[in-house]
C-alpha positions as CSV (number, residue, x, y, z in Angstrom):
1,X,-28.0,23.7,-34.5
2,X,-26.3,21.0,-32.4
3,X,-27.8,18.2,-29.9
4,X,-25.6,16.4,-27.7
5,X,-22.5,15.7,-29.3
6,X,-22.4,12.2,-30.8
7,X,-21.5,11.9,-34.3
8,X,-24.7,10.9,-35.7
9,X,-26.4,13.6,-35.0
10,X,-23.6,15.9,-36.5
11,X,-24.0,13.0,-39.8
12,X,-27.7,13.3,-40.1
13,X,-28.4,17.3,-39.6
14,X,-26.4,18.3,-43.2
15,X,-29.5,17.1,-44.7
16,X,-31.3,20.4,-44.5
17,X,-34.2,22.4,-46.3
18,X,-33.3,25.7,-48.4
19,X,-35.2,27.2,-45.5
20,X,-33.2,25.4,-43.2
21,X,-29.6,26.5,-44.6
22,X,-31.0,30.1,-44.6
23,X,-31.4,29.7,-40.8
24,X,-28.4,28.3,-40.4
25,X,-26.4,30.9,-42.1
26,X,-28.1,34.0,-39.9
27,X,-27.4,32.2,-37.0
28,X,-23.7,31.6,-38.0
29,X,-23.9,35.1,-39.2
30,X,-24.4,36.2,-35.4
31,X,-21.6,34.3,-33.9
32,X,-19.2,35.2,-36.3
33,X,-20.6,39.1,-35.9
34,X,-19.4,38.7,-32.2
35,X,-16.5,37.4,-32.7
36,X,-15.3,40.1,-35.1
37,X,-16.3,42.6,-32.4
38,X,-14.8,40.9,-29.8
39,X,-11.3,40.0,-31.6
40,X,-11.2,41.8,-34.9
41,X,-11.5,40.6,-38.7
42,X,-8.0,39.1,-38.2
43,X,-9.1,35.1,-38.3
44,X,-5.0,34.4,-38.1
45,X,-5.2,36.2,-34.2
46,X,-8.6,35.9,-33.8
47,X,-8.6,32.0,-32.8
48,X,-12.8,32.1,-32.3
49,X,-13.2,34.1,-35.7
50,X,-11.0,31.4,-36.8
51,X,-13.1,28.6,-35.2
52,X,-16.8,30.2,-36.9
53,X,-15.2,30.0,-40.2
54,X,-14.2,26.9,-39.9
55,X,-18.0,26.1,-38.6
56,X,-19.6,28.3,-41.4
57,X,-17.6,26.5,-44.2
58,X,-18.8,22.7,-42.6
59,X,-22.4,24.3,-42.9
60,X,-21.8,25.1,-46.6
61,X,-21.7,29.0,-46.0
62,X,-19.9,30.1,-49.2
63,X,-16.6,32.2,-48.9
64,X,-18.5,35.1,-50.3
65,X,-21.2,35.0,-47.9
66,X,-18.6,34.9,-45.2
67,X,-16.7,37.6,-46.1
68,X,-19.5,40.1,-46.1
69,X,-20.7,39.0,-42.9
70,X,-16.7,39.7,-41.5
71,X,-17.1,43.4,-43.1
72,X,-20.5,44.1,-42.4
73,X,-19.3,43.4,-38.6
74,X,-16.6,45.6,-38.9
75,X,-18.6,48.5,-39.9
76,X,-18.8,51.4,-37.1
77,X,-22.7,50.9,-37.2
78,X,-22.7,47.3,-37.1
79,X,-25.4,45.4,-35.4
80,X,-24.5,44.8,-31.7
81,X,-26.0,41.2,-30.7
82,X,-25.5,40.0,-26.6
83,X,-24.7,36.4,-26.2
84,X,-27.2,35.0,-23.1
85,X,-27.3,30.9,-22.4
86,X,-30.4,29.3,-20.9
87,X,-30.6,26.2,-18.8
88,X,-33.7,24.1,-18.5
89,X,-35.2,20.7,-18.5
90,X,-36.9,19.0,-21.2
91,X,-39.4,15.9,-20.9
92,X,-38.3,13.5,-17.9
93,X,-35.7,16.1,-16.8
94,X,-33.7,16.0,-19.9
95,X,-31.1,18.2,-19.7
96,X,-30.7,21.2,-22.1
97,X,-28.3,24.2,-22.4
98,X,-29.5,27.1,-25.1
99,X,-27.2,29.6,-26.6
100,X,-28.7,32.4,-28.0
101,X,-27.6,35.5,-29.5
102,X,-29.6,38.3,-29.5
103,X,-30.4,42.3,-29.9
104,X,-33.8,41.7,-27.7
105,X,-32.8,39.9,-24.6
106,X,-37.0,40.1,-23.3
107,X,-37.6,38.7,-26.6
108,X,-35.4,35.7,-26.8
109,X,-35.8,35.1,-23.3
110,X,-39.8,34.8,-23.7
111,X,-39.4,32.8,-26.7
112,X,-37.2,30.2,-25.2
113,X,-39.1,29.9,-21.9
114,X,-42.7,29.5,-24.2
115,X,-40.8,26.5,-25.8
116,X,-40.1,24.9,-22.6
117,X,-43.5,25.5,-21.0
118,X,-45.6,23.8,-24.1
119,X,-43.3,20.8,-24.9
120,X,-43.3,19.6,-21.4
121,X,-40.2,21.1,-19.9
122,X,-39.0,24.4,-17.7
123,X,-36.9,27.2,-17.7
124,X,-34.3,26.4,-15.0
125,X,-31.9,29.6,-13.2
126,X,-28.3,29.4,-14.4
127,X,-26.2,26.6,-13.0
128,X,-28.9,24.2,-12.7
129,X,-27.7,21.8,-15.7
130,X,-24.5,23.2,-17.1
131,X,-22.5,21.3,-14.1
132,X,-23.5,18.3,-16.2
133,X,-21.4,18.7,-19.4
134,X,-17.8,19.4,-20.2
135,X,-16.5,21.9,-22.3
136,X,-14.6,20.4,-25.7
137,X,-13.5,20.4,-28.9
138,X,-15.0,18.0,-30.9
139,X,-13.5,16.5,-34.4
140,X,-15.4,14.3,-36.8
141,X,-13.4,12.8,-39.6
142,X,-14.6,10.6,-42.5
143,X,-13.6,7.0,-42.0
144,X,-13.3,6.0,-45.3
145,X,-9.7,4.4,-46.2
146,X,-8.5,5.9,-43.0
147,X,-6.2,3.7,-41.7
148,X,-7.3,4.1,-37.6
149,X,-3.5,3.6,-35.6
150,X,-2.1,6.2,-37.9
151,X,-5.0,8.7,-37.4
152,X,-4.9,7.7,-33.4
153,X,-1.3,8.8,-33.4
154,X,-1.8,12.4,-36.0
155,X,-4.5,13.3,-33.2
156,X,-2.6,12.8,-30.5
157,X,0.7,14.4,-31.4
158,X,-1.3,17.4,-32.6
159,X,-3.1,17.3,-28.7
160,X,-5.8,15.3,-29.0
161,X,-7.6,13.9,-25.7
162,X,-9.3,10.5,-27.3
163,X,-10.4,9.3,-30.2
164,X,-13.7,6.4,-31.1
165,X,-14.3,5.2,-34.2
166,X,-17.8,4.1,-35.3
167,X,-20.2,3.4,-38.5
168,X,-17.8,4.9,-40.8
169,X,-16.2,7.7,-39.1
170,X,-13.6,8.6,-36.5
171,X,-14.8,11.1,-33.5
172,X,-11.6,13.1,-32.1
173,X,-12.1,14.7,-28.8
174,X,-9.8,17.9,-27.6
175,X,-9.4,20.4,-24.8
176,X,-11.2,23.4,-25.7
177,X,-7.9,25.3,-26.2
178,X,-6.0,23.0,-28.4
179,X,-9.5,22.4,-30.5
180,X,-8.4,24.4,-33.3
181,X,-4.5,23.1,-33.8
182,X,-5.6,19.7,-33.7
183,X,-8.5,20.3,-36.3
184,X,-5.6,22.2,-38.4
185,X,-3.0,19.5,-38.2
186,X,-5.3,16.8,-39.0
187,X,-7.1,18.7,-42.1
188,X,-3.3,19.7,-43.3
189,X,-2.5,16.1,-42.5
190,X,-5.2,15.1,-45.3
191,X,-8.3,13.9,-43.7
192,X,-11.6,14.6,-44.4
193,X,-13.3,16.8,-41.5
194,X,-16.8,16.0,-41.8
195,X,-17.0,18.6,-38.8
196,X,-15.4,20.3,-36.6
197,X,-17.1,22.3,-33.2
198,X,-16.7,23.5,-29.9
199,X,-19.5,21.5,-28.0
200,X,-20.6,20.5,-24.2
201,X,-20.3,16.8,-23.5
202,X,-22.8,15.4,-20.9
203,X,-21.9,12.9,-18.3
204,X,-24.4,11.0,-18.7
205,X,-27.5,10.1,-20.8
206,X,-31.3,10.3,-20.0
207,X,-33.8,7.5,-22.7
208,X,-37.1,8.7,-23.4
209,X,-39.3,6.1,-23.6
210,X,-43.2,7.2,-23.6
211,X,-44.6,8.9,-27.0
212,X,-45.5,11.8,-25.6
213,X,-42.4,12.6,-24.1
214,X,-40.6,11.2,-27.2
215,X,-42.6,13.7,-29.1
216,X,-42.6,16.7,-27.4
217,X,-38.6,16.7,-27.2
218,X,-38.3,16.2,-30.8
219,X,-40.6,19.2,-31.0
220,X,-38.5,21.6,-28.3
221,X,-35.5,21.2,-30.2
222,X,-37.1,21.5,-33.9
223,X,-38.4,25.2,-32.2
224,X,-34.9,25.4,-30.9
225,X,-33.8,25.0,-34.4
226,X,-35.6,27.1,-36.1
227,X,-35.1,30.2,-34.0
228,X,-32.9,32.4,-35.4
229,X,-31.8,33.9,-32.0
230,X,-30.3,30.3,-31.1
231,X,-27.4,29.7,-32.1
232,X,-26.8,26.1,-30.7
233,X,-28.2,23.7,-28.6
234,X,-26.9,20.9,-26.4
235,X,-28.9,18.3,-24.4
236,X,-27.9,14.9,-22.4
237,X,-31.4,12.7,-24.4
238,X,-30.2,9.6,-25.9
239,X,-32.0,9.6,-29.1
240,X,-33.2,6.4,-30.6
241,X,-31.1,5.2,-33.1
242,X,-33.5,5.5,-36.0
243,X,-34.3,9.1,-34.9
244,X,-32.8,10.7,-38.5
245,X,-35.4,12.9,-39.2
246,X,-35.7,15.2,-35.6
């Protein structure tokens, strides 16, 4: 569902099929099943329930759809799904995080260590690329008649870390814990959240530059994608600028 976390990547993937969506709402449909287990229905003092709402709605979930999901999870015989991340490497040692969430741990883990294998990458044990990205919150607001001082200075009064601006839109960056107020205060404040997710930031960047490699990482993370048991996705590749259709 995600790549690394730079805007256009966010921009480019609400283009999506029917079949796509579909994915994209059982997948949300997991997370938000977890959450409700974990914290209750309550999104007001369940801050993560809170957070997949907010995250289903930017996906075009309706409201409907999301408030069956919230009961259905409720329900004493609820489906029980475990959350497991995998680390691996990609082409040229790309970096790549996977977070799944499952009811068939041998399944998922198979699955996700076949896609490594064929599109020239490896399964890797825990630890061995997470030390490479930082947890946060991560804010995208339209750009359009935004005037970029005054939004610099909602985001940080609300708790903000940084802000960039670029092509159109504004990309505000947050601690992990004060993600949701600042996403609040700035949609309350009027501006247009184009999205809004908790996401792992890489250090640094790795360019792909032969066509195999080029394709077969385009390929891992269309698999990625279209795996219902993975919920998102985060990798330190520096895709090509004209890359709008991965």
């Amino acid at each position: 569902m995600s790549g690394h976390s730079k805007w256009k990547n966010i921009m480019h993937k609400k283009e999506k099929t029917d079949a796509q969506r579909a994915s994209v709402f059982t997948k949300i449909g997991k997370e938000i099943s977890i959450a409700v287990k974990e914290g209750g229905p309550d999104p007001t003092s369940n801050s993560r329930l809170r957070d997949l709402i907010a995250k289903a709605k930017d996906n075009n979930v309706p409201n409907d759809n999301i408030d069956r999901i919230i009961k259905k999870a409720s329900a004493a015989d609820a489906a029980t799904y475990e959350e497991i991340t995998y680390e691996g490497y990609g082409p040229s040692g790309v970096a790549v995080i996977v977070e799944t969430a499952t009811d068939n741990r041998n399944r998922t883990a198979a699955e996700v260590r076949h896609f490594f294998d064929k599109y020239g990458g490896n399964l890797g044990q825990t630890g061995c690329v997470s030390y490479m990205f930082t947890d946060k919150g991560v804010i995208v607001v339209d750009g359009e008649d935004v005037d970029e001082e005054q939004l610099m200075m909602d985001a940080l009064d609300a708790g903000a870390e940084d802000i960039s601006g670029e092509d159109g839109v504004f990309e505000v960056t947050t601690a992990p814990s004060d993600f949701s107020n600042v996403a609040d205060a700035l949609a309350n404040a009027g501006y247009k959240i184009v999205s809004a997710e908790q996401s792992k930031i890489p250090a640094n960047y790795v360019a792909l530059t032969g066509e195999d490699d080029l394709k077969n990482m385009n390929k891992l993370l269309e698999m990625f994608d279209e795996n219902d048991d993975v919920t998102n996705v985060w990798h330190n590749w520096e895709e090509p600028d004209d890359d709008s259709e991965d």
